[in-house]
VEXDREN-2710 file (C-alpha; in Angstrom, 1 decimal):
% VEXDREN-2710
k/r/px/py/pz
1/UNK/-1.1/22.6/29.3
2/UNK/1.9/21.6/31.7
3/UNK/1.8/17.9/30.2
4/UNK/1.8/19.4/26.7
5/UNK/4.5/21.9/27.4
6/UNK/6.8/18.3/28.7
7/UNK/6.1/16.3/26.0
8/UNK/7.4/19.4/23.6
9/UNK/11.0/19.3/25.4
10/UNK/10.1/22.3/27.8
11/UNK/12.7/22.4/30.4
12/UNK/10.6/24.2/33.3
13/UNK/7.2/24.9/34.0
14/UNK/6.0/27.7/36.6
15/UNK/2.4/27.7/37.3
16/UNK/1.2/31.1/39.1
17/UNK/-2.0/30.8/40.7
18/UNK/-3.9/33.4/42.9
19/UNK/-4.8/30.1/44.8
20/UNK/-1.4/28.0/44.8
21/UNK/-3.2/25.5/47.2
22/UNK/-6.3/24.2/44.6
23/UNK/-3.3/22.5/42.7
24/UNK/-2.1/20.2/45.9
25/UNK/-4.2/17.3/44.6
26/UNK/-3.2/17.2/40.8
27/UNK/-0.7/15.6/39.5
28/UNK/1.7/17.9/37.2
29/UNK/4.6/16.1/35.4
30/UNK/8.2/16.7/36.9
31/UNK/9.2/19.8/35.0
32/UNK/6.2/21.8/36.5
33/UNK/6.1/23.3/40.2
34/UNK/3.5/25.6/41.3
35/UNK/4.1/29.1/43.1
36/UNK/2.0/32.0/44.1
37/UNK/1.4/34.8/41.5
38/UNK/3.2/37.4/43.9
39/UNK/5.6/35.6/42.8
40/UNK/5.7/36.5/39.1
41/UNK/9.0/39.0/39.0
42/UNK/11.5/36.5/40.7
43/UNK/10.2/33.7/38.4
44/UNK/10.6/35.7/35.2
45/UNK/13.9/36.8/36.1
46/UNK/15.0/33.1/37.1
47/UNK/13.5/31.5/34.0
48/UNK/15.2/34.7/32.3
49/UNK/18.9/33.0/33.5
50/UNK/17.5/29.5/33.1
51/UNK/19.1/27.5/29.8
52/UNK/16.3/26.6/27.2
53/UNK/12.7/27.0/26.8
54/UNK/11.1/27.6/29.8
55/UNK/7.0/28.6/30.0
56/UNK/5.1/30.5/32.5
57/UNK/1.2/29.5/33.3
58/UNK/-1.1/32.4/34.8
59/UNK/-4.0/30.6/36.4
60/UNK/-6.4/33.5/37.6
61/UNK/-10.0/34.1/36.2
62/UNK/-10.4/37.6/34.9
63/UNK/-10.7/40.3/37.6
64/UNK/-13.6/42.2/35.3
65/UNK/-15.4/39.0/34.9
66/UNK/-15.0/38.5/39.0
67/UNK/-17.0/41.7/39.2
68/UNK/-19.2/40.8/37.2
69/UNK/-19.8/37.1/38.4
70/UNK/-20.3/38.6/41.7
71/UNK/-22.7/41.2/41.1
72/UNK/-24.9/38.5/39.3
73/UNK/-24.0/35.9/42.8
74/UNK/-22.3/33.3/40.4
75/UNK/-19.1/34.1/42.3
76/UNK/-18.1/34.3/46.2
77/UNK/-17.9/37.9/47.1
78/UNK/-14.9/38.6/49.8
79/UNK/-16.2/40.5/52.8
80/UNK/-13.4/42.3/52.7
81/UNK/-12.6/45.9/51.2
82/UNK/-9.8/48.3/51.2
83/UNK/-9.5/51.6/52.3
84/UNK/-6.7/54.1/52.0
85/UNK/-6.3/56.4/55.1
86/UNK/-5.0/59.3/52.6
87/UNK/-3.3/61.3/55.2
88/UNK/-0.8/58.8/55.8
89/UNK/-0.7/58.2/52.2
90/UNK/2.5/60.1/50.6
91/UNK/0.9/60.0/47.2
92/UNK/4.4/57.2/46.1
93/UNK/2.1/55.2/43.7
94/UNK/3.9/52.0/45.3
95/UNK/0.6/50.4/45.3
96/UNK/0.0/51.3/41.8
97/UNK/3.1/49.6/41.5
98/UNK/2.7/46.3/43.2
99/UNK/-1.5/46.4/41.6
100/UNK/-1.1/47.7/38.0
101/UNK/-4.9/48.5/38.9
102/UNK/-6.8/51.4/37.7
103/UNK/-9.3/51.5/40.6
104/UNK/-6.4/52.9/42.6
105/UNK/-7.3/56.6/41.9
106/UNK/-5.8/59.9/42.2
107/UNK/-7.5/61.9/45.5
108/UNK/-6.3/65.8/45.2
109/UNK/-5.7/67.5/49.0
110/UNK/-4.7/70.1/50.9
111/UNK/-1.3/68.0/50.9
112/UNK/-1.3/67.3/47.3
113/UNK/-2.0/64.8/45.3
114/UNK/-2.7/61.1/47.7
115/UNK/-4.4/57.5/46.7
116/UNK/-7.9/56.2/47.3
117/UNK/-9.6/53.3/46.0
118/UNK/-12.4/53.1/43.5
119/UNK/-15.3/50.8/46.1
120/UNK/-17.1/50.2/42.9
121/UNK/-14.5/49.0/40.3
122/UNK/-12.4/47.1/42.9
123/UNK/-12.2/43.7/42.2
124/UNK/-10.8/42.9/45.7
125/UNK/-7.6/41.6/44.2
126/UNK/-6.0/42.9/47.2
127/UNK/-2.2/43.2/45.8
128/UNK/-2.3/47.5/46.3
129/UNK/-2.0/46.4/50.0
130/UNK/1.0/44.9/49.1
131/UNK/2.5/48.4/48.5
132/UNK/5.2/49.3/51.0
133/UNK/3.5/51.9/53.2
134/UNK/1.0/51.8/56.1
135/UNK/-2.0/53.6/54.5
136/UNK/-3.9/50.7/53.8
137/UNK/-6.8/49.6/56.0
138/UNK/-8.8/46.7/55.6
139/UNK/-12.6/46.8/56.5
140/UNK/-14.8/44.0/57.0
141/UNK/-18.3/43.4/57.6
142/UNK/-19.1/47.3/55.7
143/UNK/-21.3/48.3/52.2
144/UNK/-20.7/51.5/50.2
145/UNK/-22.6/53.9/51.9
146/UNK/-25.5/55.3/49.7
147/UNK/-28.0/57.9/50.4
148/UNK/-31.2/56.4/52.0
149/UNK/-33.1/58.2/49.7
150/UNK/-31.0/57.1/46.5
151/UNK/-32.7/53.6/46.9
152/UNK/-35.3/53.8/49.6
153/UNK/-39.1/55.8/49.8
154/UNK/-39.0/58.6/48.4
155/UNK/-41.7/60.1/50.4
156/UNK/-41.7/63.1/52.6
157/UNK/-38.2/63.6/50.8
158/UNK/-39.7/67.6/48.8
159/UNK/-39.0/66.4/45.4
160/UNK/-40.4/68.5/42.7
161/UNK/-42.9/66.7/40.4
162/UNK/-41.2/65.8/37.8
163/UNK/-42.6/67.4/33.9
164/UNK/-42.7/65.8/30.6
165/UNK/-40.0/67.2/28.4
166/UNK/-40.4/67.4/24.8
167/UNK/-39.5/64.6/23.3
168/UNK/-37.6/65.7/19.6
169/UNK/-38.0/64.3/16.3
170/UNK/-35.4/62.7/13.8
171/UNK/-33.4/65.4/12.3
172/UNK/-35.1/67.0/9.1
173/UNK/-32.7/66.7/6.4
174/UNK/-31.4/63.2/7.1
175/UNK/-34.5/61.5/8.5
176/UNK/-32.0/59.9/11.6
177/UNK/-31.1/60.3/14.9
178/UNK/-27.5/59.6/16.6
179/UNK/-26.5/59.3/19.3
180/UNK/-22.4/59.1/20.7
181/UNK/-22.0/57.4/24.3
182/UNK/-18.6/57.3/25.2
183/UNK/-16.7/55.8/28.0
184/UNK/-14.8/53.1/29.6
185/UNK/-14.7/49.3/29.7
186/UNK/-16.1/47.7/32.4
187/UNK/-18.6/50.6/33.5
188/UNK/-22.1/49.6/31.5
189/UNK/-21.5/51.9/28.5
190/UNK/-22.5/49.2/26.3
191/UNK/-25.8/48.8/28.2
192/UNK/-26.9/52.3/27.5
193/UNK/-26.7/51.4/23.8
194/UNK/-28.8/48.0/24.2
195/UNK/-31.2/49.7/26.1
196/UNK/-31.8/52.6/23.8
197/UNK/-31.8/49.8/21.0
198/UNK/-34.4/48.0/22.5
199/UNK/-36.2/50.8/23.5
200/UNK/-36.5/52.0/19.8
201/UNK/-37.6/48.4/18.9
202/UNK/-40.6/48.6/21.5
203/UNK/-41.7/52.0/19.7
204/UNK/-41.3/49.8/16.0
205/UNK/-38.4/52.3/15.0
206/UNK/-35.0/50.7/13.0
207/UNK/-32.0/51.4/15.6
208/UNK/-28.6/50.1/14.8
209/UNK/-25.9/49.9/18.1
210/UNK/-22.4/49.9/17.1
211/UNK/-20.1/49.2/19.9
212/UNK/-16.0/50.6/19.5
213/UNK/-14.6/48.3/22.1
214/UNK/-10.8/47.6/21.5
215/UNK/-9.1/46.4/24.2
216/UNK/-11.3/47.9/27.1
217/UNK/-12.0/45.3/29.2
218/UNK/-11.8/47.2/32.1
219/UNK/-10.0/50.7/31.6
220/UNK/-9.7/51.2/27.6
221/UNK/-12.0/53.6/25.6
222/UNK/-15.7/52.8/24.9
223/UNK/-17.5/54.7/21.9
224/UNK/-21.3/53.2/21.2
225/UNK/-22.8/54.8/17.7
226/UNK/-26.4/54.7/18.4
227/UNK/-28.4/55.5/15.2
228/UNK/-32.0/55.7/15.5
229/UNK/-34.1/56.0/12.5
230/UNK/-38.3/55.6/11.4
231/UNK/-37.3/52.8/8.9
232/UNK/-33.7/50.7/8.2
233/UNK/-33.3/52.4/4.9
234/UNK/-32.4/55.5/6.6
235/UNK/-29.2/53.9/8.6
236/UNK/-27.2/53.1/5.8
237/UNK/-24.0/52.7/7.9
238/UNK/-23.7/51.5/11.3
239/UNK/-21.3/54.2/12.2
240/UNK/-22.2/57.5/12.9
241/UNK/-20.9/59.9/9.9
242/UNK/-18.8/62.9/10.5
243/UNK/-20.2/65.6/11.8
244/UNK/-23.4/64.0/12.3
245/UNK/-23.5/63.3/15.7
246/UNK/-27.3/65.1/17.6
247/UNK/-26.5/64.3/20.8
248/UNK/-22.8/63.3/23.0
249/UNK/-23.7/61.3/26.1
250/UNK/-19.9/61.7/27.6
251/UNK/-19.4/59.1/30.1
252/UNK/-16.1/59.7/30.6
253/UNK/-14.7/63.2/29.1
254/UNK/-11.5/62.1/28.1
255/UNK/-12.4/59.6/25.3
256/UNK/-15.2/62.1/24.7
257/UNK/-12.1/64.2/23.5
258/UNK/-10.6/61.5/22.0
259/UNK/-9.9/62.3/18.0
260/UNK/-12.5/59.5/17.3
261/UNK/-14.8/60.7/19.2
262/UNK/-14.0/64.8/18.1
263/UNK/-14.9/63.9/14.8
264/UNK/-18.6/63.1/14.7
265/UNK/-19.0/66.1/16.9
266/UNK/-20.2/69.3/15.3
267/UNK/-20.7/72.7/17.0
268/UNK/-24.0/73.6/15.6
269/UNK/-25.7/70.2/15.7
270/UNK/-24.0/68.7/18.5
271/UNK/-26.1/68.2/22.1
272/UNK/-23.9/67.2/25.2
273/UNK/-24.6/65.6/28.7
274/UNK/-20.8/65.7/29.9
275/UNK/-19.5/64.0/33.3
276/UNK/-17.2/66.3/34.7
277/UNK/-16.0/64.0/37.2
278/UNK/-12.3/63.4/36.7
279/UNK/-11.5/59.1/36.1
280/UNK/-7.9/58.7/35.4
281/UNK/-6.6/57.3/32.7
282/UNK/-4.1/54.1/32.8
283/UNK/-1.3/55.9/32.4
284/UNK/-1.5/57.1/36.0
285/UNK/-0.6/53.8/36.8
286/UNK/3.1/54.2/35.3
287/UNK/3.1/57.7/35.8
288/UNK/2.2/58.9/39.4
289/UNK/2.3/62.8/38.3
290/UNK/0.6/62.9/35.5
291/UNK/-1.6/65.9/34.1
292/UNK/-5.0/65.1/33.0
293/UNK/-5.2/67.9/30.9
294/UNK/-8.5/69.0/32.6
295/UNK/-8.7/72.5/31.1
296/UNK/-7.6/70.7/27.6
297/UNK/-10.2/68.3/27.2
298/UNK/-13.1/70.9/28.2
299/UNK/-11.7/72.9/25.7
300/UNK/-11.9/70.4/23.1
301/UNK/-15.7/69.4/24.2
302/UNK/-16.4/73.1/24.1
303/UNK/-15.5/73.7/20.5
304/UNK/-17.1/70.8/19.1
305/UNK/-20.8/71.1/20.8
306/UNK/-23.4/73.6/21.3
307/UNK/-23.0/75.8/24.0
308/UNK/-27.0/75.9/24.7
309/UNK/-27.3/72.3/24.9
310/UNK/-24.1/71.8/27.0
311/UNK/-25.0/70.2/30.3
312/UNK/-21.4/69.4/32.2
313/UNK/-22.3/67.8/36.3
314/UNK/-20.2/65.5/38.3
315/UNK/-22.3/63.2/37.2
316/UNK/-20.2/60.6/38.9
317/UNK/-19.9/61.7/42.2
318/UNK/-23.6/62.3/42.5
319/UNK/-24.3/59.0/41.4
320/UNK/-22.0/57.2/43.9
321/UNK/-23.6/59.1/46.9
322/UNK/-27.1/58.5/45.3
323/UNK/-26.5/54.6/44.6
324/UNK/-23.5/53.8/46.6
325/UNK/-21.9/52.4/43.0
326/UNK/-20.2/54.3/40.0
327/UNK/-21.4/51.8/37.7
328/UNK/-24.8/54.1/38.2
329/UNK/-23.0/57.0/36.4
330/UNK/-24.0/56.0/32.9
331/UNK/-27.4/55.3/32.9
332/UNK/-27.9/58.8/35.2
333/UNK/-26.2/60.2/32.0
334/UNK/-29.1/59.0/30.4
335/UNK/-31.8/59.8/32.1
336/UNK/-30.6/63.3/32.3
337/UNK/-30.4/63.8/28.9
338/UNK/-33.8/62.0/28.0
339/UNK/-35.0/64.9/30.5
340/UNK/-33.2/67.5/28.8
341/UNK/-35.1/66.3/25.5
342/UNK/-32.4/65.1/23.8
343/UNK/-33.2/61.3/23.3
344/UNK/-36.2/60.8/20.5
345/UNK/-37.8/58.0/22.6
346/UNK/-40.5/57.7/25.0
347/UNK/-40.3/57.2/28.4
348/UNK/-42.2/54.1/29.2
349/UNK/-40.0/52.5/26.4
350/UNK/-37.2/53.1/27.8
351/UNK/-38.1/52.3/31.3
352/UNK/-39.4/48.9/29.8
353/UNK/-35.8/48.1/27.8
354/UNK/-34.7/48.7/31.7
355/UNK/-37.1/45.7/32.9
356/UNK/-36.5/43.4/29.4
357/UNK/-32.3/44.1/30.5
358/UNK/-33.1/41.9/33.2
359/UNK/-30.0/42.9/35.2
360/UNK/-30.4/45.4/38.9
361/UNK/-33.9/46.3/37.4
362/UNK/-35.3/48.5/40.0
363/UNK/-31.5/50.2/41.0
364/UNK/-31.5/51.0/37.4
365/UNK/-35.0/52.2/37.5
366/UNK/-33.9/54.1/40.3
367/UNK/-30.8/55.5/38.6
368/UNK/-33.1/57.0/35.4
369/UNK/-34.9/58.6/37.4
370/UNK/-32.4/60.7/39.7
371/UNK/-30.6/61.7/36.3
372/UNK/-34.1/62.8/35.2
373/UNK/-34.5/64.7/38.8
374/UNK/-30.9/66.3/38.3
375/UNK/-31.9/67.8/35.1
376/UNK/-35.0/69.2/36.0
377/UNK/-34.0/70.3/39.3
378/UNK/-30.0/70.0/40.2
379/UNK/-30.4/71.8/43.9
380/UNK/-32.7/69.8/44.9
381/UNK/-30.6/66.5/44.3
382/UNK/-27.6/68.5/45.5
383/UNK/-29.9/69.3/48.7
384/UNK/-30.7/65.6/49.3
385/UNK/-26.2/65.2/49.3
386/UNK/-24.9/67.8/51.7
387/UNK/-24.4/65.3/54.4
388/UNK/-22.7/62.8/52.4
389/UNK/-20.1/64.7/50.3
390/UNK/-16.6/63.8/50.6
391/UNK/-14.9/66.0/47.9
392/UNK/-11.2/66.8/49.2
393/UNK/-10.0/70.2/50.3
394/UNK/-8.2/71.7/47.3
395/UNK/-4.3/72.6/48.1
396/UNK/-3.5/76.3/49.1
397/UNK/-3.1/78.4/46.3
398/UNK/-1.5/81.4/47.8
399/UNK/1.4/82.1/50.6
400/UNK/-0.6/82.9/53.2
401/UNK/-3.0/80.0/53.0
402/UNK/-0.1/77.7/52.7
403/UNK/1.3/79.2/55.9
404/UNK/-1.7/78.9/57.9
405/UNK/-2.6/75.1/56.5
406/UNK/0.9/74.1/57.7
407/UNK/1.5/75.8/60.8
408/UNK/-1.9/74.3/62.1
409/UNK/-0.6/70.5/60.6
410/UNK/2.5/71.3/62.8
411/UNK/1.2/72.6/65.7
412/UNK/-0.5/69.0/65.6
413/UNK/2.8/67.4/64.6
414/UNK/4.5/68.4/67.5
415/UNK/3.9/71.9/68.8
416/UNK/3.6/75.5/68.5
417/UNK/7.1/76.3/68.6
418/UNK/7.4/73.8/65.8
419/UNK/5.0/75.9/63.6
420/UNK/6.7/79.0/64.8
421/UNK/10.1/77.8/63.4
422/UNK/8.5/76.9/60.1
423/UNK/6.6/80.3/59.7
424/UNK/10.0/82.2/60.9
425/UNK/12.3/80.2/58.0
426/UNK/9.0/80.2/55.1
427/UNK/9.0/84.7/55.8
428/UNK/12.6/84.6/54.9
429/UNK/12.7/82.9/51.7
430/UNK/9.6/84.9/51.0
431/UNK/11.6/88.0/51.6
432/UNK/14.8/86.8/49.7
433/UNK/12.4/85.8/46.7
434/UNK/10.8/89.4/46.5
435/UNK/14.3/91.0/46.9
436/UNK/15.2/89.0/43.8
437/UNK/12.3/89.9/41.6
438/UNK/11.3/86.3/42.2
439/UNK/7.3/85.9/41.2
440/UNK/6.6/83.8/44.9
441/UNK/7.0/80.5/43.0
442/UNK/10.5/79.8/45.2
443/UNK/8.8/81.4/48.4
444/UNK/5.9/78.7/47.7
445/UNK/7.9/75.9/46.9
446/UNK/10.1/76.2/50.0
447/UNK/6.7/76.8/51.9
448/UNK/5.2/73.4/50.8
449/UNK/8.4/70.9/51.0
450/UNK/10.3/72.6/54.1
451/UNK/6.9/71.9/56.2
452/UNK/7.0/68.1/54.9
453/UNK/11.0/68.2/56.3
454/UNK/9.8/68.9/59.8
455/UNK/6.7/66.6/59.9
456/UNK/8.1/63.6/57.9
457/UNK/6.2/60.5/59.1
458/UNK/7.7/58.6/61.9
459/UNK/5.6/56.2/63.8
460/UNK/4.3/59.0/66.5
461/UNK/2.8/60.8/63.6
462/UNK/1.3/57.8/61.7
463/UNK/-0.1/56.6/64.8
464/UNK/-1.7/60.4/65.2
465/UNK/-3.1/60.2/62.0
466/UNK/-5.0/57.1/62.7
467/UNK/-6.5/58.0/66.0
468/UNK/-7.9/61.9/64.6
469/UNK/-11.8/62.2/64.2
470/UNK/-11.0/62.8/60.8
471/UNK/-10.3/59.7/60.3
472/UNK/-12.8/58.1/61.5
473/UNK/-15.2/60.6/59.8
474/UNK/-13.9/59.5/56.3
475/UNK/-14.6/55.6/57.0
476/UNK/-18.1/56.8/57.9
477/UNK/-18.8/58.7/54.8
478/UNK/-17.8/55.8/52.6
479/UNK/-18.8/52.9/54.4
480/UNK/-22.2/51.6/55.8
481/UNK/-22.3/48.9/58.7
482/UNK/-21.2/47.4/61.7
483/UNK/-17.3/46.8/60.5
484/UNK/-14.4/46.0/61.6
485/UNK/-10.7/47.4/61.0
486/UNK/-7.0/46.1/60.9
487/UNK/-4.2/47.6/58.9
488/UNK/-1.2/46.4/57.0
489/UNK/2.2/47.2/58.5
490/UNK/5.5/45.9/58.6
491/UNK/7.6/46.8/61.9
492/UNK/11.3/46.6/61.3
493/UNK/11.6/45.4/64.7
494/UNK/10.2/42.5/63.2
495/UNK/12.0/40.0/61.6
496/UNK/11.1/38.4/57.8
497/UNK/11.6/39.7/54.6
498/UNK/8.8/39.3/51.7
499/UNK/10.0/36.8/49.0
500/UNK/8.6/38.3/45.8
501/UNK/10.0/41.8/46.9
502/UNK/12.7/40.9/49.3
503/UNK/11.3/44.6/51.0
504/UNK/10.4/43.7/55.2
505/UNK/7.1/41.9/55.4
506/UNK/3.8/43.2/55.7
507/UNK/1.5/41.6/58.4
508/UNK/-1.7/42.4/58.9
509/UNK/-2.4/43.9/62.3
510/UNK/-6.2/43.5/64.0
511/UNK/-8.8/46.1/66.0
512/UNK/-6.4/46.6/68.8
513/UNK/-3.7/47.8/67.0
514/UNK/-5.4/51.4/67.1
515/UNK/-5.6/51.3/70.8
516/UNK/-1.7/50.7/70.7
517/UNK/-1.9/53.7/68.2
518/UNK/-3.8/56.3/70.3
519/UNK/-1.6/55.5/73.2
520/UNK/1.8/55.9/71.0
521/UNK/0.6/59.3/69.6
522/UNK/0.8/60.2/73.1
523/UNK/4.4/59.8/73.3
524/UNK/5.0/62.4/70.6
525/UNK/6.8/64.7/73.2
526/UNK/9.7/62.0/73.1
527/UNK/10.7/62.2/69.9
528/UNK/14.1/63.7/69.3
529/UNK/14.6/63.1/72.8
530/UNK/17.1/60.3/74.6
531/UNK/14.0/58.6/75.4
532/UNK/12.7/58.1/71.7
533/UNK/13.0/54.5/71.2
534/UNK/12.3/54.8/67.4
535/UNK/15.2/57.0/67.0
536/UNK/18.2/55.2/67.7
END
């Protein structure tokens, strides 16, 4: 391409590679250098200045077909994962920044809103850790931890036996069944509809799968119109008609509420398996604040199904714990609703369209079977969970809550008398809001940001924050294994700046870097004092 782009008068050629060094053997014609991909702002604003037609060259293989080549072991898979130590995190969306990756998720706290990463969608592209804060960890040598059950024996585990539902029939006026699966790209929706395809083939039934993509890659909307039918004739049109929809398998709520979606539901015909588990859209990535519109899109999936074949479970969470990987969400989807008898096709079809799939056959097998379990018997699945949930503390919704939360953060910060002064100056405003005919909105506000004036993160506290139990507690409920840690800082006492961002330079700091941290949090009786060396 560089030797094209000469001979056609181009005047410079930038090649950005994720691996810069695989080019130090080739031979590129004069016009054409090679730089890092980091390094993609500087080099579009210096072609930007540059005289004549200039040409960029991205070299990097897909990051969704990286996952995919690795899951399948056609492609080296890093020993390396990141992990975001979310109460050092102050929820910036830097990293979202310096990533433009939407397995950098949203994590709701007692603090707010903070950042965690997505183990099963990461491609371990690694630029998030570029972001300019020292939340990120890096962890080697460790798995996504998954129930032992989720994948191991299952005896001695107290399951219920599992019953046969009722399998139904094709609906009676229009001889058909359909079926919506919605999602997003990247996640196996468009496996569910293969497998219920070939499932219906096994059975000698006429299926038709007809797979809304777009641009979904990895991220965009998925809607999969899955018509089921005893002969072709009946499936006169791939799509599903409006209105017509018998059963919503909503892998992801939001495009479930999509418009498209919306309009093949219908109140009184319309079965639903919903996943209430919250996956944020790509605007997050622009837009750190966002509002999901939780409330809105329930709303919206309310009025359009029926409200006695509405099932709605974090179906999401509970696969992760159960499989140790998202990607399980979808087919659990399924094999809930195929419990809940609201998938017209029998169960050693479907479990053979599993085996014909060729692809993770017995997790898959696996996975079917726990969403079956979790529709016949939800507590005891839940039961099987309780030691590895990890859902976040939700922020204080009242003044006295808040009070308590921070005075116990900043007795921990520094000291009591710390937390004394905060509770002191937080009664006051309280007291001037009421005297006003304030509704405790200004008495909360002041509550929430005054307490983030006194503990703003200096190296004693981040250095706290890394050597807490809590800490260590959260790396244990998401990873497996014998690892080993190291973060990403940059010092100002050291010297170097980054050249794509020109901000100081991150290095990457190994296991004894939290011994230095335990013994700094120490010190936090200096700070303020003539013998804080951080403060001058």
């Amino acid at each position: 391409i560089a030797e094209q782009l000469a001979s056609e008068r181009v005047k410079r050629v930038v090649i950005l590679s994720e691996r810069p060094g695989d080019y130090s053997l080739v031979k590129l014609p004069t016009i054409a250098e090679v730089q890092d991909r980091r390094m993609l702002m500087k080099v579009q604003e210096e072609l930007r200045d540059t005289a004549g037609v200039t040409a960029i060259i991205y070299d990097q293989t897909c990051a969704a077909e990286k996952r995919r080549r690795r899951k399948r072991g056609k492609l080296e898979d890093p020993d390396l994962r990141v992990f975001i130590n979310d109460a050092v995190c102050e929820g910036c969306g830097d990293c979202s920044v310096q990533s433009n990756c939407v397995s950098v998720e949203p994590l709701e706290t007692e603090f707010g809103r903070k950042r965690k990463i997505n183990q099963s969608t990461c491609n371990k592209d690694y630029s998030c850790v570029q972001g300019f804060c020292p939340s990120f960890v890096s962890v080697r040598g460790a798995n996504p931890r998954k129930s032992k059950l989720g994948t191991g024996t299952l005896e001695g585990a107290g399951l219920p036996s599992l019953p046969m539902p009722t399998v139904p029939g094709f609906d009676a006026e229009f001889e058909d069944y359909n079926i919506l699966v919605t999602g997003i790209g990247g996640t196996g929706v468009l496996t569910v509809g293969a497998i219920l395809g070939m499932a219906a083939h096994l059975e000698g039934k006429a299926s038709s799968v007809l797979d809304m993509t777009g641009l979904a890659q990895k991220g965009g909307s998925v809607l999969s119109h899955v018509r089921l039918a005893a002969k072709a004739s009946k499936l006169r049109s791939p799509r599903i008609v409006t209105g017509r929809a018998n059963a919503l398998l909503a892998c992801d709520s939001v495009v479930a509420a999509s418009q498209d979606a919306i309009d093949l539901l219908r109140s009184d015909r319309t079965a639903a398996v919903i996943n209430s588990t919250l996956t944020p859209v790509a605007d997050f990535v622009r837009n750190k604040d966002i509002n999901f519109q939780e409330l809105s899109v329930q709303k919206q999936l309310d009025n359009a199904t029926q409200a006695s074949k509405r099932y709605r479970l974090p179906a999401q969470s509970i696969a992760s714990a159960l499989m140790g990987d998202s990607i399980a969400t979808n087919l659990f989807i399924l094999g809930f609703a195929w419990q809940k008898g609201l998938v017209p096709l029998q169960l050693d079809s479907i479990e053979n369209a599993i085996r014909l799939n060729g692809v993770a056959v017995d997790g898959n097998l696996r996975t079917f079977f726990w969403g079956r379990m979790a529709a016949h018997d939800m507590s005891a699945v839940e039961a099987l969970l309780k030691d590895t949930s990890t859902a976040a503390v939700a922020e204080p919704a009242t003044l006295d809550t808040m009070i308590a939360s921070r005075k116990a953060h900043l007795t921990a910060y520094q000291n009591a008398a710390l937390a004394e002064r905060y509770e002191a100056f937080v009664r006051r405003a309280a007291e001037a809001d009421t005297k006003l005919g304030g509704n405790g909105q200004f008495a909360m506000a002041v509550a929430k940001n005054y307490s983030k004036l006194l503990a703003y993160k200096d190296e004693y506290e981040t250095a706290r924050l890394y050597s807490t139990p809590a800490f260590k507690e959260k790396l244990a409920a998401q990873f497996d294994g014998s690892y080993r840690l190291s973060l990403h800082l940059a010092p100002p006492l050291l010297p170097g700046k980054d050249k794509a961002t020109g901000r100081p330079k991150k290095r990457e700091f190994g296991p004894w870097i939290f011994t230095a941290l335990s013994l700094m949090a120490k010190l936090k009786g200096l700070r303020g004092t003539a013998f804080d060396i951080f403060g001058y």
